[in-house]
N, C-alpha and C positions, 0 to 999 in steps of 0.2 A: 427675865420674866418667863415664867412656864406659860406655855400654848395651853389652854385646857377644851375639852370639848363635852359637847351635849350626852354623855350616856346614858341619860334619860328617854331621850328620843330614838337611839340604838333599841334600847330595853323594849320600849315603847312596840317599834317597829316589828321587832321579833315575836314580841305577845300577839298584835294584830294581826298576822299573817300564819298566828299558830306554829311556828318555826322552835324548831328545839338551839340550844346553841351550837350544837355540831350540825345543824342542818344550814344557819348561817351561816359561822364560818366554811364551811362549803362552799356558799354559794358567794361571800369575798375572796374566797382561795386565802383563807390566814387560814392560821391552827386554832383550835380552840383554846388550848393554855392562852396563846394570845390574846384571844377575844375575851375569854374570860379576867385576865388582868388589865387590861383597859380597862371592861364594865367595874370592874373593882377599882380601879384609879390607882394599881401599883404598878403600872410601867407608864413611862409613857408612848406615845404615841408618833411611829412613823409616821414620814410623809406618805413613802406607800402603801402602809396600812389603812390608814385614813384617805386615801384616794379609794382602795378595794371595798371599804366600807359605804363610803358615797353610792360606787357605782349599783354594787349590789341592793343597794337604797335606792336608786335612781333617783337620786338625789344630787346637788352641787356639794361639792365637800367644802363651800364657805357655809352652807349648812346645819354644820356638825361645829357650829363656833358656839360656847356658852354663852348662856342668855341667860 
């Protein structure tokens, strides 16, 4: 069973905040190919990724679970 998670709420987040996608992954410390293929759903998703994701969300990364 694939893990999948919220990229809506990621998308969501980065809109709100006025954030480019290299300004995000910046501030998770990924790369942006990376962040870009998650939001796109062709990779999947590190645990560390998705930890660096949360935090820069300030968010819990049970957070980032689809809904």
């Amino acid at each position: 069973m694939k893990n999948e998670i919220n990229t809506k709420k990621i998308k969501e987040y980065i809109k709100a905040n006025g954030l480019s996608a290299e300004e995000f992954a910046g501030k998770a410390e990924i790369s942006v190919t990376t962040l870009r293929k998650i939001l796109k759903g062709s990779m999947g998703v590190r645990l560390e990724s998705l930890v660096k994701i949360a935090a820069a969300m300030q968010i819990h990364v049970s957070e980032l679970g689809e809904k």
